[in-house]
C-alpha positions as CSV (number, residue, x, y, z in Angstrom):
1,X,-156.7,-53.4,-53.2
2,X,-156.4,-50.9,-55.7
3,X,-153.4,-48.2,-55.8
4,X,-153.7,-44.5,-54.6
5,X,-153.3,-42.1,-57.2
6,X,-150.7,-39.9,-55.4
7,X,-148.4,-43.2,-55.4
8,X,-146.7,-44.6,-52.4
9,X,-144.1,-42.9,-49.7
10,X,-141.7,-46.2,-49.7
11,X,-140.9,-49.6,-51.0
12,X,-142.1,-50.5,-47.1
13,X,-145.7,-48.8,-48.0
14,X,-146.0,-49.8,-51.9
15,X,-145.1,-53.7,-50.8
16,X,-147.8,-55.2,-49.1
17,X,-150.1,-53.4,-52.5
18,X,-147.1,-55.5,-54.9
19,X,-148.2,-58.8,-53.1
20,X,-152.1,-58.0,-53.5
21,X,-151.1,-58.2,-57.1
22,X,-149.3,-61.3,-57.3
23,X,-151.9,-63.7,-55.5
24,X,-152.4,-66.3,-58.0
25,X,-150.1,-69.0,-57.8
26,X,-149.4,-69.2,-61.4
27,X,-148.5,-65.8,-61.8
28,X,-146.3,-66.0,-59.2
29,X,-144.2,-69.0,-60.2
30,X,-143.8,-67.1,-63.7
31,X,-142.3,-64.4,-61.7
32,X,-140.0,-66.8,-60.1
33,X,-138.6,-68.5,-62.7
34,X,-138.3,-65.4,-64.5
35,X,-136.9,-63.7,-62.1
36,X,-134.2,-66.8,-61.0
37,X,-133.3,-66.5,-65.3
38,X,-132.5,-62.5,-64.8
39,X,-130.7,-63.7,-62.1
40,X,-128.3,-66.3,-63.9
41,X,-128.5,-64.4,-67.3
42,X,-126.8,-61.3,-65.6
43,X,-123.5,-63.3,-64.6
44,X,-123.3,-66.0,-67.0
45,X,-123.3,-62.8,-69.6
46,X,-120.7,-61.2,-68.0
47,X,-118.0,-64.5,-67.0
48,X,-118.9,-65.6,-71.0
49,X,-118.5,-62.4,-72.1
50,X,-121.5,-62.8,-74.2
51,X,-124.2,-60.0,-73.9
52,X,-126.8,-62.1,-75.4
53,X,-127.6,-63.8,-72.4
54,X,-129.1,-60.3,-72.1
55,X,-131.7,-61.3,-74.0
56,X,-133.8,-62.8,-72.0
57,X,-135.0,-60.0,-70.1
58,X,-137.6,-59.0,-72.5
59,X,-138.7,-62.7,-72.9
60,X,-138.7,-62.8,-68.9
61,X,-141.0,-59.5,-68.9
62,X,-143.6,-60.5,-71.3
63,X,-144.0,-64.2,-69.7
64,X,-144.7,-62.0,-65.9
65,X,-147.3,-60.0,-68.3
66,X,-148.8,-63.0,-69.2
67,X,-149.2,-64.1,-65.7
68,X,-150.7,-60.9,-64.7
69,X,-153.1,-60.4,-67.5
70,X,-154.4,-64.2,-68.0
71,X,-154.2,-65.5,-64.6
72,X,-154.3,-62.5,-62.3
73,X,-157.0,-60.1,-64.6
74,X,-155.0,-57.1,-63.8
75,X,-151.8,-54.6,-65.0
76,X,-147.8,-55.0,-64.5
77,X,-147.1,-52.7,-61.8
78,X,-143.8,-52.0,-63.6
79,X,-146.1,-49.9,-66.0
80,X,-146.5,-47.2,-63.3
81,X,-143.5,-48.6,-60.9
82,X,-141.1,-49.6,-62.5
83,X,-138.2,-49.7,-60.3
84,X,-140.2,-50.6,-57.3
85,X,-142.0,-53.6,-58.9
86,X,-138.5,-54.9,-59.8
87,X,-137.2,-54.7,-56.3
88,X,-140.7,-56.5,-55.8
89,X,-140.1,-59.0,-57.8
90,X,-136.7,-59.7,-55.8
91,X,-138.0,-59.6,-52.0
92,X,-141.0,-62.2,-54.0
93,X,-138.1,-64.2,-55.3
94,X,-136.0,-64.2,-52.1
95,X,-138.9,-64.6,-49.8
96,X,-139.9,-67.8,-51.8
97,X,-136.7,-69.5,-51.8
98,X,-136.4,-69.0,-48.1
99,X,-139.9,-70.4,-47.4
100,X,-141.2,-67.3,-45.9
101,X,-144.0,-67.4,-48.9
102,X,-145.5,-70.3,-50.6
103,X,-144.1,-71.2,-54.4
């Protein structure tokens, strides 16, 4: 499934395209427990008061582009769609740990 140049109308439209992306199982449990460590590191920062907690989000997005270039052969979507692939990553996230998609 490859991605229309003139881009997508919605989240709605562009998500069923994210999920194409994020088929191989690997990949996808990198993007979990990344995404599960963005989602301590955000409040553990702030009730330590220690912003280096912070620093895990660039270690978080080069482990979900090794997923997608070694085990899925394509690109990040959050090179073109940024803010949508992150709200991907969180419906992927929430829609795993509510067993609506296989981990």
């Amino acid at each position: 499934m490859s991605m229309p140049e003139q881009g997508y109308a919605s989240f709605e439209a562009f998500y069923p395209f994210y999920i194409s992306q994020h088929q191989n199982r690997v990949s996808r449990r990198i993007h979990m427990i990344g995404t599960g460590l963005m989602i301590l590191a955000v409040p553990i920062s702030l009730l330590t008061l220690n912003p280096w907690w912070l620093v895990i989000f660039p270690a978080v997005a080069a482990s979900a582009w090794i997923g997608h270039f070694v085990f899925e052969k394509n690109r990040p979507l959050g090179l073109r769609h940024f803010v949508w692939s992150l709200m991907g990553d969180f419906r992927l996230f929430f829609e795993t740990v509510t067993g609506r998609r296989p981990f």
